[in-house]
C-alpha positions as MATLAB code, in Angstrom:
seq = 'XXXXXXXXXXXXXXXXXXXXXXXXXXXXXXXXXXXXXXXXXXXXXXXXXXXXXXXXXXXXXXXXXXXXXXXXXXXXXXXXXXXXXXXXXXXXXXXXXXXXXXXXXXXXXXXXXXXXXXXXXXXXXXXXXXXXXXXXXXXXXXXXXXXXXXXXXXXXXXXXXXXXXXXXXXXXXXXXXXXXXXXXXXXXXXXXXXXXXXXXXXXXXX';
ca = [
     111.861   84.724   95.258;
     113.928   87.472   97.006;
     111.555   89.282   99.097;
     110.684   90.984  102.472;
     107.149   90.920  103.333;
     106.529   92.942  106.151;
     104.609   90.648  108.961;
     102.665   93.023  111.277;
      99.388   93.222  112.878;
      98.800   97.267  111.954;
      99.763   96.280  108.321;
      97.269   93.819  107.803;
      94.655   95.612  109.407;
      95.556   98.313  107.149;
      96.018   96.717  104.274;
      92.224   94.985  104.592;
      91.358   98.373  104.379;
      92.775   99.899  101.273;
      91.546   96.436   99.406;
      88.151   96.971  100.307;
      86.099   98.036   97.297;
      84.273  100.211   99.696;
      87.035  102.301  101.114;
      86.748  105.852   99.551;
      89.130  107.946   98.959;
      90.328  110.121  101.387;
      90.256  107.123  103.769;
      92.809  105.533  101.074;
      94.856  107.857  100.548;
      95.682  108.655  104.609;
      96.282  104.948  105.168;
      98.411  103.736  102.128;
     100.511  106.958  103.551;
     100.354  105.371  107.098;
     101.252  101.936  105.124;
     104.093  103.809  103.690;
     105.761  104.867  107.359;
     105.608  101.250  108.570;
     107.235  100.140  105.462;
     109.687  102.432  105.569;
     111.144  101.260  109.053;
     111.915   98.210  107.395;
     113.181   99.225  104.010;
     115.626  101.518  105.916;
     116.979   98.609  107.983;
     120.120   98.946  105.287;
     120.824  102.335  105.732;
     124.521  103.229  107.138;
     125.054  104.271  109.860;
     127.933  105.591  112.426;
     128.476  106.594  115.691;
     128.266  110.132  117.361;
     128.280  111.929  120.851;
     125.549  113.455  122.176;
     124.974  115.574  125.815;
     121.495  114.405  127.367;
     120.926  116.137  130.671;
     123.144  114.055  132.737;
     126.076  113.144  130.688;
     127.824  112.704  127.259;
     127.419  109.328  125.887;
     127.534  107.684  122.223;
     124.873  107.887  119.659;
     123.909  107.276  116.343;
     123.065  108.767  113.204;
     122.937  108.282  109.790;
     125.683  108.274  107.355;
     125.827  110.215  104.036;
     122.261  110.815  102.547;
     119.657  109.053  101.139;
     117.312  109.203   98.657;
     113.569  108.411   97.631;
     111.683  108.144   94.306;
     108.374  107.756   93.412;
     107.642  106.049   90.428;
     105.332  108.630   88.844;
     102.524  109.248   89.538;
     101.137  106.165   91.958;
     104.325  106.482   93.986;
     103.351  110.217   95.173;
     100.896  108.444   97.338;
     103.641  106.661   99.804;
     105.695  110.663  100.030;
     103.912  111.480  102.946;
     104.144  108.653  104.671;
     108.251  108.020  104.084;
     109.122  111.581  104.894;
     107.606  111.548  107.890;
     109.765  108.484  109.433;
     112.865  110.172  107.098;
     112.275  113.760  106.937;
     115.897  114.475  105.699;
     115.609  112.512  102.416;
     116.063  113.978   99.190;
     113.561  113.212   97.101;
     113.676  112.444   93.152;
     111.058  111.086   90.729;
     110.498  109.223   87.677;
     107.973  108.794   85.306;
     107.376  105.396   83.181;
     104.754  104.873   80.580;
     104.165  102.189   78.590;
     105.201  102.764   74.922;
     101.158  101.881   73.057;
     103.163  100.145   70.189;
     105.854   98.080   71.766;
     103.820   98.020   74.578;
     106.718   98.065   77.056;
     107.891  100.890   79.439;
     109.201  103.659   78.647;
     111.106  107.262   80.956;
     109.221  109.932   79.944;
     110.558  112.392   82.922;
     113.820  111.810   85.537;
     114.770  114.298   88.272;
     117.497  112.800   90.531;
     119.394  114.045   93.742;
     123.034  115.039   93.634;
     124.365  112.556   95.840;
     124.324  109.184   93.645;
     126.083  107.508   96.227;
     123.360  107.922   98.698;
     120.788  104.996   99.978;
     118.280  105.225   97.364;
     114.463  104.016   98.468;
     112.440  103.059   95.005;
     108.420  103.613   96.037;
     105.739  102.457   93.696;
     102.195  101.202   95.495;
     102.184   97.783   92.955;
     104.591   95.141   91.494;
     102.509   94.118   89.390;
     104.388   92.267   86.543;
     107.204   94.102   87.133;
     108.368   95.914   83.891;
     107.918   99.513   84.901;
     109.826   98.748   88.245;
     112.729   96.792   86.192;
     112.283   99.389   83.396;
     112.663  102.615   86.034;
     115.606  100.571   88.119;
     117.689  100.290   84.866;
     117.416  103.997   84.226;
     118.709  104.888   87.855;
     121.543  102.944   87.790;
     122.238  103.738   83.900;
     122.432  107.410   85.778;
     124.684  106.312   88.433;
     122.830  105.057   91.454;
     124.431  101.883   93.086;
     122.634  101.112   96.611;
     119.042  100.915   95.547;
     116.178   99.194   97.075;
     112.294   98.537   96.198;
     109.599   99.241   98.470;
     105.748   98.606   97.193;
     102.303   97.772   99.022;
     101.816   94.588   97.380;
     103.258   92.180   94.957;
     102.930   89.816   92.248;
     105.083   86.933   92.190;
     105.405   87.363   88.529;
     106.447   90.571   89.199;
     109.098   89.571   91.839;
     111.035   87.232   89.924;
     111.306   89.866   86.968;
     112.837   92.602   89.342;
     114.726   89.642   91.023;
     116.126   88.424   87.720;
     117.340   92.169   86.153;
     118.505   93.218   89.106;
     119.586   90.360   91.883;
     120.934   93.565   94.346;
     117.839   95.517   94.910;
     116.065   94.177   97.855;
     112.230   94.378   97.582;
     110.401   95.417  100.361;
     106.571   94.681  100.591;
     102.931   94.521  102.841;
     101.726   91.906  100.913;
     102.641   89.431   98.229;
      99.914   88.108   96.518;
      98.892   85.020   94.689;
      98.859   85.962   90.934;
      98.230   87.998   87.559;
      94.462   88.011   85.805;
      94.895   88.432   82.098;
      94.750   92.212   81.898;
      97.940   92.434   84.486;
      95.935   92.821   87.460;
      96.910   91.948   90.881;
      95.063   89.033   92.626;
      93.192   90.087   95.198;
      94.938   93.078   95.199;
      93.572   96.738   95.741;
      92.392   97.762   92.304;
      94.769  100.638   90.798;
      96.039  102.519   93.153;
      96.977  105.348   91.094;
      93.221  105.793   90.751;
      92.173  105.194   94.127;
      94.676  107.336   95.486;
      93.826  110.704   93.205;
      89.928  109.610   92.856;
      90.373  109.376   89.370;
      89.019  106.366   86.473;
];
């Protein structure tokens, strides 16, 4: 499996709390966003860069900053819970979304709404809280690219393996990005342990 799991002290402390059953709301939805800034440091680790000059208040000397754009979007709606959290640590992002559903016949995902930045050469930041068995993520992946996005990458809370290898199979050149991969799928297509839905726990709804 092709995957970064994020190894940090303040993300497992965090991430005990948004899978306790007893964590309500409000307290879930502030620290899945503070999840979502740690994350981000290491999802942007492939962002370009180059070189500037700056004056500090003793001399000129060489800098950085980052090169072209990039961009980030939420699969809808779960993925509105990391926004907060990634603009913070990348304020100038441009920010699309997408919305997947799953089709009640076929039973497999399906767009129902896409909104994408200009720039579709940019560094593009994929955010969705579970990778669960990974359709929606392949399924949402093969639209942005069918639109013209190249340099994409996938950044969730917590993974399935099942859902790893699917997103690793479709598409070997996104690099998924993660707090916490977990041991397996129960027969409805729940992650276990997991967090629950996070859709629901984020927006207090059933």
């Amino acid at each position: 499996m092709q995957i970064t799991v994020v190894d940090h002290p303040l993300l497992k402390a965090k991430m005990t709390r948004l899978r306790d059953i007893n964590t309500d709301c409000a307290t879930f939805r502030r620290t899945i966003g503070e999840v979502a800034m740690l994350l981000t440091f290491e999802a942007a680790a492939g962002i370009p860069m180059e070189e500037c000059q700056v004056t500090t208040p003793l001399c000129e000397t060489t800098g950085s900053r980052i090169h072209g754009t990039v961009n980030v979007i939420p699969i809808l709606r779960a993925g509105l819970g990391f926004m907060e959290g990634v603009l913070t640590v990348l304020p100038e992002a441009n920010v699309g979304h997408i919305g997947m559903s799953r089709n009640e016949t076929t039973l497999e995902p399906m767009e129902y709404y896409c909104k994408l930045p200009k720039d579709l050469d940019a560094y593009t930041i994929v955010v969705d809280p579970m990778l669960a068995t990974g359709g929606s993520a392949v399924a949402a992946v093969d639209q942005l690219k069918k639109r013209g996005l190249k340099n994409i990458c996938f950044m969730c809370l917590v993974a399935a393996p099942e859902g790893v290898l699917k997103l690793n199979a479709a598409h070997p050149d996104v690099k998924i990005y993660a707090a916490a991969l977990d041991d397996h799928l129960n027969e409805k297509g729940y992650i276990v342990p997991g967090l629950g839905d996070a859709g629901d726990r984020i927006f207090g709804t059933l």
